[in-house]
TISE-29674 format. One record per residue (C-alpha): residue in three letters; x, y, z. Coordinates in Angstrom, 2 decimals, always signed. Layout:
REM residues N
r residuo:ALA xx:X yy:Y zz:Z $
...
END
This chain:
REM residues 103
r residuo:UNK xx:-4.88 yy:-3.07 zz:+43.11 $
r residuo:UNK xx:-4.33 yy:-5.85 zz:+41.15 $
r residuo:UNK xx:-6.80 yy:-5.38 zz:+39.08 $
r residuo:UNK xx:-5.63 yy:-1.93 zz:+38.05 $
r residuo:UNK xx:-2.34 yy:-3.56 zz:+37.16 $
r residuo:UNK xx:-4.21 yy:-6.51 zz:+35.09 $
r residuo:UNK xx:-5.76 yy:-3.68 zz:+33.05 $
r residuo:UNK xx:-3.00 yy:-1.57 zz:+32.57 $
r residuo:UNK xx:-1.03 yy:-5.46 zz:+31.56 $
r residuo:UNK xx:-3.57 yy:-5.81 zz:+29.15 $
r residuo:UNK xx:-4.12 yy:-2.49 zz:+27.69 $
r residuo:UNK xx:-0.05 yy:-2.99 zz:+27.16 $
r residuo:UNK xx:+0.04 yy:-6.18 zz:+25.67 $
r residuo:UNK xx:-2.56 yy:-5.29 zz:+23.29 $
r residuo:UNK xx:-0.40 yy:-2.53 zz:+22.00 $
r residuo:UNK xx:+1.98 yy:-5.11 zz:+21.70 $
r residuo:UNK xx:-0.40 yy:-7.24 zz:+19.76 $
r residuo:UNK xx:-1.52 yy:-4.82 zz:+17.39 $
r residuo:UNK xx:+2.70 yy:-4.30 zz:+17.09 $
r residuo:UNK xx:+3.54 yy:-7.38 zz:+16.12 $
r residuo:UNK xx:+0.58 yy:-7.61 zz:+13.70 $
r residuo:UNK xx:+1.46 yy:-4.32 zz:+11.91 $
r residuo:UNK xx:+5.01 yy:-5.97 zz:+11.57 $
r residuo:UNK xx:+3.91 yy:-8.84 zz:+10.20 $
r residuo:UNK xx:+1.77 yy:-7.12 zz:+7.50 $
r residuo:UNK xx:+5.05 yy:-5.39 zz:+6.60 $
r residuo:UNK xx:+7.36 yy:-7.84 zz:+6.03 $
r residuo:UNK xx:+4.89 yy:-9.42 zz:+3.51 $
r residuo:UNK xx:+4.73 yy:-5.98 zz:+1.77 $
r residuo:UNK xx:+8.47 yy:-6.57 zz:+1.84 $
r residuo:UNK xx:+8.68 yy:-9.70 zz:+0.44 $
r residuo:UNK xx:+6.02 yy:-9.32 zz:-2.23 $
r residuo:UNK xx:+7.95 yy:-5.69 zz:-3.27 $
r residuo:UNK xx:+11.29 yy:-8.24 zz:-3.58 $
r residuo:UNK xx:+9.70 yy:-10.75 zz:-6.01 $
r residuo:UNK xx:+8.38 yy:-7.84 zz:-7.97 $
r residuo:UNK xx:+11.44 yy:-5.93 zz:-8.00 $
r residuo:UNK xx:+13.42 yy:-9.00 zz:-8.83 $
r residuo:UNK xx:+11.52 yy:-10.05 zz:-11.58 $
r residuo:UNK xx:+11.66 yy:-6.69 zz:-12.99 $
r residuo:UNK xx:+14.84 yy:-6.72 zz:-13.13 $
r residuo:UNK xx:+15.40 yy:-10.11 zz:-14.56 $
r residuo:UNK xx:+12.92 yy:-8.53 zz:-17.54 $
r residuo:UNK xx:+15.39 yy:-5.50 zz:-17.70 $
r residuo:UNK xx:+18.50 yy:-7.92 zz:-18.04 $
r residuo:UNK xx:+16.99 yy:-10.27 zz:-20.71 $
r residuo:UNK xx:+16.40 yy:-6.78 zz:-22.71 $
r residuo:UNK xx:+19.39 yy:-4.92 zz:-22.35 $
r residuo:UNK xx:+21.38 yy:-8.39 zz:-23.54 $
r residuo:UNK xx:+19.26 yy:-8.85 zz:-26.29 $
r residuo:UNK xx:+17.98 yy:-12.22 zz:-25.66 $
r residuo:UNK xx:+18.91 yy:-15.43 zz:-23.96 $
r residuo:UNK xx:+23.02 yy:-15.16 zz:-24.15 $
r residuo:UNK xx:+25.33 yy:-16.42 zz:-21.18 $
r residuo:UNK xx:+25.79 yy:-13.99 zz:-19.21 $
r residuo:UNK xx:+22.12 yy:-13.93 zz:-19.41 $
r residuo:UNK xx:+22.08 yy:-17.10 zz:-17.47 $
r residuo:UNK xx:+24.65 yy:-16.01 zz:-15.08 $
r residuo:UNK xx:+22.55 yy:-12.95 zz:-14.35 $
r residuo:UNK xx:+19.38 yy:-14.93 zz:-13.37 $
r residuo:UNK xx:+21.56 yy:-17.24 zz:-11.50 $
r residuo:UNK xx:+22.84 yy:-14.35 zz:-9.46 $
r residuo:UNK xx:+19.13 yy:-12.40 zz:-8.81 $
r residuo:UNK xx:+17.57 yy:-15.93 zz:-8.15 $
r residuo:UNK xx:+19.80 yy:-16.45 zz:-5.33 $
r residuo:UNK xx:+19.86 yy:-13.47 zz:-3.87 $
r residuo:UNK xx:+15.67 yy:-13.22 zz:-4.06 $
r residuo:UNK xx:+16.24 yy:-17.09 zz:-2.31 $
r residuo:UNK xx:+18.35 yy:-15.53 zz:+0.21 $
r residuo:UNK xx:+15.94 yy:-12.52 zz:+1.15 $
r residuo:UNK xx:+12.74 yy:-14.80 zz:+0.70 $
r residuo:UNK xx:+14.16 yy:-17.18 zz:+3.71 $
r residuo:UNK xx:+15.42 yy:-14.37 zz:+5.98 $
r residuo:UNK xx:+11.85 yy:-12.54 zz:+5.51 $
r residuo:UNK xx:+10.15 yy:-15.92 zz:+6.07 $
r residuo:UNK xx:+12.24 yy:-16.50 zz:+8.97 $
r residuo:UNK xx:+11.64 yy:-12.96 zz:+10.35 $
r residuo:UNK xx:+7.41 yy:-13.25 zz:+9.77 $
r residuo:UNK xx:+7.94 yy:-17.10 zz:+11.38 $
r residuo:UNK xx:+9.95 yy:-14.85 zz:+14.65 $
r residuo:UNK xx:+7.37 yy:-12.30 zz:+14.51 $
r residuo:UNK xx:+4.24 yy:-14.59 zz:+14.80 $
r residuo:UNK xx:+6.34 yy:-16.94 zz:+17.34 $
r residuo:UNK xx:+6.13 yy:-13.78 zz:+19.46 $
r residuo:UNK xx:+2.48 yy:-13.04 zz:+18.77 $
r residuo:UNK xx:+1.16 yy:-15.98 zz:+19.60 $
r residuo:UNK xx:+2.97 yy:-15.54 zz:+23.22 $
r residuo:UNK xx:+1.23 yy:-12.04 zz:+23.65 $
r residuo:UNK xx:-2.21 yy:-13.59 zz:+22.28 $
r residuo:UNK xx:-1.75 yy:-15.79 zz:+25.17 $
r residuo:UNK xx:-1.35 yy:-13.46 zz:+27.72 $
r residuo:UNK xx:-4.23 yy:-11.51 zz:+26.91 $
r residuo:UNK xx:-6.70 yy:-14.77 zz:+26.77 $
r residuo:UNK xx:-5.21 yy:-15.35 zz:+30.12 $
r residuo:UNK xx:-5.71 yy:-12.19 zz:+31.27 $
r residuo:UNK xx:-9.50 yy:-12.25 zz:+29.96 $
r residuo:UNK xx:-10.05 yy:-15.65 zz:+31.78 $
r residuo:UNK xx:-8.95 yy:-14.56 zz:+35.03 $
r residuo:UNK xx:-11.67 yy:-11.62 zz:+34.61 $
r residuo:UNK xx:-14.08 yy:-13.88 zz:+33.35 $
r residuo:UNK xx:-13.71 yy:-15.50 zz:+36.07 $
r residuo:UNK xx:-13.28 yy:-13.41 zz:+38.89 $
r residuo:UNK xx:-16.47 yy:-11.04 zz:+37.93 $
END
């Protein structure tokens, strides 16, 4: 009996693994998409002003913050994501050392 439910714990929490892995790949697709995005539009800008002017500067000002902003917040999200991984990879080793042994 409670081996069924030790099996059934860890086919769950490797689903939840494999989750929080997935999610982490993502939110680096994310950020790297940002960076990319941002600094084509920073190229766009610096063409459609003709050159280094002032508002050119107040433009980069404004799309360096905001990629700032969105870096930390995805940083802090992949930081929250692998917090909770690491938690799940330790219920599994668990799991597996109780089996190891046990049988």
């Amino acid at each position: 009996m409670a081996s069924d439910y030790l099996l059934k714990e860890y086919g769950v929490c490797h689903e939840q693994l494999r989750f929080y892995d997935d999610r982490h790949s993502d939110i680096l697709k994310y950020l790297f998409s940002l960076t990319s995005l941002v600094a084509t539009a920073q190229f766009a800008v610096f063409k459609f002003l003709q050159g280094p002017t002032s508002g050119f500067f107040a433009c980069q000002a404004i799309l360096s913050f905001i990629v700032f902003i969105a870096s930390l917040l995805l940083y802090l999200a992949m930081l929250q994501n692998r917090l909770y991984f690491v938690f799940t990879a330790r219920q599994i080793n668990a799991i597996r050392d109780f089996f190891i042994r046990t049988e």
